[in-house]
FILUM-231587 format. One record per residue (C-alpha): x, y, z; residue in one letter. Coordinates in steps of 0.02 Angstrom, whole numbers, padded with zeros to 5 digits, always signed. Each point is the difference from the previous one (the first is absolute). Example, Ala and Ser with C-alpha at 12.3 -4.5 7.8 and 13.67 -1.06 7.14 Angstrom:
! residues 2
+00615-00225+00390A;+00069+00172-00033S;
END
This chain:
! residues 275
-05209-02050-10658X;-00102+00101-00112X;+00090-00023-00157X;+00032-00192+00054X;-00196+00009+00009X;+00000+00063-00183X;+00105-00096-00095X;-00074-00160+00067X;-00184+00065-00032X;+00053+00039-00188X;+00080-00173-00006X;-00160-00073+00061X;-00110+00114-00154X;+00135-00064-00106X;-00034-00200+00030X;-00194+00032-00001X;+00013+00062-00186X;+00140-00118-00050X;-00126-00137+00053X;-00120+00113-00096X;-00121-00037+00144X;-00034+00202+00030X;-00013+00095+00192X;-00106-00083+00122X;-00079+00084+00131X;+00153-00041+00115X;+00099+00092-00107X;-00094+00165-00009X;-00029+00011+00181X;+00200-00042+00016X;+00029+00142-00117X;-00117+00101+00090X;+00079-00055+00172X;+00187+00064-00092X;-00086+00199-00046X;-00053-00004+00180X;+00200-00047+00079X;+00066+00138-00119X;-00119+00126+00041X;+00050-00061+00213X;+00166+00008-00054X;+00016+00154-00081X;-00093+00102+00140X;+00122-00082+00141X;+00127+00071-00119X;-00056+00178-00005X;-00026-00009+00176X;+00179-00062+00056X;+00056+00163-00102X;-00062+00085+00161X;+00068-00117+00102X;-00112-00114+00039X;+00094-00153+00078X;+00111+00118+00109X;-00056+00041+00174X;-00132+00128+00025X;+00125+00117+00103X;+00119+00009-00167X;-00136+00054-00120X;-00070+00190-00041X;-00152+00004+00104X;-00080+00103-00129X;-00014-00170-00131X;-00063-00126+00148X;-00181-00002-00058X;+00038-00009-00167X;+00107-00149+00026X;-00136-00087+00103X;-00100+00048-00124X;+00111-00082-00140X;+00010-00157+00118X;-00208-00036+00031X;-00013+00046-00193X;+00142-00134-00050X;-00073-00130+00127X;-00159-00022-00104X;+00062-00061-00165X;+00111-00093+00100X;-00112-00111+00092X;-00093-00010-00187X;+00175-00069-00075X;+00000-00137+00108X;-00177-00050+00043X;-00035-00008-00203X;+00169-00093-00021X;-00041-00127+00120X;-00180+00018-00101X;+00094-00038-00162X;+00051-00153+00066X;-00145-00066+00068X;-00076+00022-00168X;+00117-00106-00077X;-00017-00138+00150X;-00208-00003-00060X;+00055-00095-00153X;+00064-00149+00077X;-00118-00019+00143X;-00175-00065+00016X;-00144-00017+00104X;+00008+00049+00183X;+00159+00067-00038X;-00041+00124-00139X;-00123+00074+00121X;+00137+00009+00163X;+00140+00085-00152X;-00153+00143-00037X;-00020+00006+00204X;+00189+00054+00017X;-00027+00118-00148X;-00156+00082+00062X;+00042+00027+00174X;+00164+00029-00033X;-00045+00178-00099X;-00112+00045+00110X;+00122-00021+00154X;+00131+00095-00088X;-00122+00137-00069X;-00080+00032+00172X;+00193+00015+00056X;-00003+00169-00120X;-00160+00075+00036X;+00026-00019+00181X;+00174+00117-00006X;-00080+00136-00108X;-00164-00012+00111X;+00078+00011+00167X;+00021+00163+00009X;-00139+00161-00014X;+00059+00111-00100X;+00113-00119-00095X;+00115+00112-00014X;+00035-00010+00211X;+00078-00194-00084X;+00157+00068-00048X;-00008+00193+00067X;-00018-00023+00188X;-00024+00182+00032X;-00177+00007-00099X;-00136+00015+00128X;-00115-00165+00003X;+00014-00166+00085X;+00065-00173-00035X;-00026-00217+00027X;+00085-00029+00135X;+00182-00029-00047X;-00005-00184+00006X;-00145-00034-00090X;+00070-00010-00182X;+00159-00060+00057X;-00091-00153+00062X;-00100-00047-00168X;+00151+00047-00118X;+00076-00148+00116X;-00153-00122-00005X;-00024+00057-00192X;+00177-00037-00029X;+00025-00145+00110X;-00145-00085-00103X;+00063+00054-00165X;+00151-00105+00054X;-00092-00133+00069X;-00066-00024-00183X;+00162+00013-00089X;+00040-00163+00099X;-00156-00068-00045X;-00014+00040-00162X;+00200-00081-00022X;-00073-00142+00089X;-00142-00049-00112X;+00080-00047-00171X;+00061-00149+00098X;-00156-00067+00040X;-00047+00012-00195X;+00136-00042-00095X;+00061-00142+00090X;-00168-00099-00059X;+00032+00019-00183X;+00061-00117-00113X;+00172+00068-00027X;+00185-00056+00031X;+00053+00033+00174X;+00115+00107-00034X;-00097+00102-00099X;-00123+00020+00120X;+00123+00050+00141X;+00073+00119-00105X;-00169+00060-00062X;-00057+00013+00189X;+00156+00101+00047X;-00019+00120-00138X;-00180+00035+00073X;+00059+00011+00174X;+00120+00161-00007X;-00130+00092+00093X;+00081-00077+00144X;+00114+00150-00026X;-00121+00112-00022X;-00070-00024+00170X;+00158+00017+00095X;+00035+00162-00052X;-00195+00041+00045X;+00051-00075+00173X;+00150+00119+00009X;-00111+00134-00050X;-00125-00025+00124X;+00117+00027+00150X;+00051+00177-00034X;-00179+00069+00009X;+00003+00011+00182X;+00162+00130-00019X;-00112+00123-00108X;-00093+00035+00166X;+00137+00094+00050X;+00068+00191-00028X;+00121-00036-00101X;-00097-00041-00153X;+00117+00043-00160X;+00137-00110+00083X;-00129-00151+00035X;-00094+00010-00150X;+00142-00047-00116X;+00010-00170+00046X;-00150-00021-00004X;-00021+00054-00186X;+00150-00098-00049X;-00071-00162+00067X;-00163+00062-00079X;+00086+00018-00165X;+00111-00166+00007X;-00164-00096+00042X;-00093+00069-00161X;+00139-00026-00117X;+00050-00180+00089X;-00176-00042-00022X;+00002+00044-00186X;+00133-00096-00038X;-00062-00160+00080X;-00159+00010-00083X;+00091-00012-00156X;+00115-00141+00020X;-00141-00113-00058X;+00002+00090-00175X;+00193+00016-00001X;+00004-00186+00049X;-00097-00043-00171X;+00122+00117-00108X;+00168-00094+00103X;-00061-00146-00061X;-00037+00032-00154X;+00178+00066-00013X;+00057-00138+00065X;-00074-00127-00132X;+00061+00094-00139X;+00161+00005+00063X;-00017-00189+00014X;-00084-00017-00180X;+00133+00127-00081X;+00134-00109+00079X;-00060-00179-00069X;-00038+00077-00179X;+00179+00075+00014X;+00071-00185+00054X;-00122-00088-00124X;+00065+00105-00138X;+00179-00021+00061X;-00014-00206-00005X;-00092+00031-00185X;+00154+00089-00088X;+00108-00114+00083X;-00080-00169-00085X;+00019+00113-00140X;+00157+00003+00014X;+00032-00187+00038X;-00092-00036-00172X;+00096+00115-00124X;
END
């Protein structure tokens, strides 16, 4: 998912400068949004090295904290990945949308990043010493265990909520311009891959209640996998709009290539008939 991530994001850089219009804001903070899923992704890596995503019983209990450790520390760039992704795309929805609406679109990307961020301070603050988070055997005291459980789910169940929302919305815009109808539906579907997005955030959500439970390095792993395939799904669906625009193009010059090719084929054919 992270290399499917990549080549679309350097197809979407690619049509931006091909339609010599430069990066946008949505594209910087999509970029940015990328760094953050490789940095997630190559943490989880080192971390399944020492077997993280068996069960705790299997593993050496010697390298348990610095697995857990290796999980919280991959967990905040991935929450980063996908709240700025879903960011990215917001940004590109305030170009098309006015008024009342314009104001709602920076609602959802306000309160979204400060849901999400709260979601990261609250691991990394519910625990004193920190390092009791992922080292049970330090001294010190903790949230109860609930506690960030239960706003990782709200967090995440909102983040969803928006995905949905935020799919929804181009609808409502599009459909009032003066375009053919096809091109708006296909305009408005483009815009609406989010959908996706937001089912995998759905997925997501429900394994947070199993990280409650001892067996941590075998219930984590789905949970960063969803995690992961959220980020990168929402990447790519924020760039389907751009994509769209280089398809088409494409697609016309196919269509142009194709009639000078015929036009040019009828020409030395008169030719012919004269001589």
């Amino acid at each position: 998912m992270v290399a499917i991530s990549f080549v679309i994001l350097v197809i979407r850089v690619f049509c931006r400068y091909r339609l010599r219009v430069g990066l946008g804001w949505d594209d910087w903070v999509l970029i940015a949004s990328w760094i953050m899923l490789v940095i997630s992704a190559s943490l989880t890596s080192w971390i399944i090295t020492l077997g993280y995503g068996k069960h705790i019983k299997a593993i050496d209990p010697t390298v348990l904290s610095t697995i857990g450790l290796g999980g919280y520390l991959s967990g905040a760039p991935a929450v980063f990945a996908i709240v700025w992704s879903k960011t990215s795309f917001a940004i590109t929805l305030l170009r098309v949308v006015e008024g009342r609406t314009k104001y709602f679109v920076w609602f959802i990307i306000i309160s979204m990043n400060i849901f999400m961020t709260m979601s990261v301070i609250n691991i990394w603050i519910s625990c004193s010493p920190v390092e009791k988070l992922y080292n049970p055997s330090v001294p010190g005291s903790c949230w109860p265990v609930n506690v960030v459980p239960d706003y990782a789910t709200f967090s995440g169940a909102y983040s969803a909520a928006m995905d949905i929302i935020l799919a929804l919305l181009p609808w409502k815009v599009i459909m009032i311009l003066n375009m053919r109808k096809a091109e708006k539906v296909g305009v408005a579907l483009a815009m609406s891959m989010g959908i996706f997005a937001g089912a995998a955030a759905i997925v997501k959500v429900t394994q947070f209640r199993t990280m409650s439970g001892g067996d941590f390095t075998y219930a984590g792993a789905s949970l960063v996998i969803w995690g992961i395939v959220e980020a990168a799904v929402t990447m790519v669906a924020a760039s389907i709009p751009v994509l769209r625009v280089l398809v088409r193009d494409a697609n016309m010059s196919w269509h142009e290539s194709r009639r000078t090719r015929t036009q040019t084929s009828r020409g030395c054919q008169d030719s012919v008939g004269m001589i």
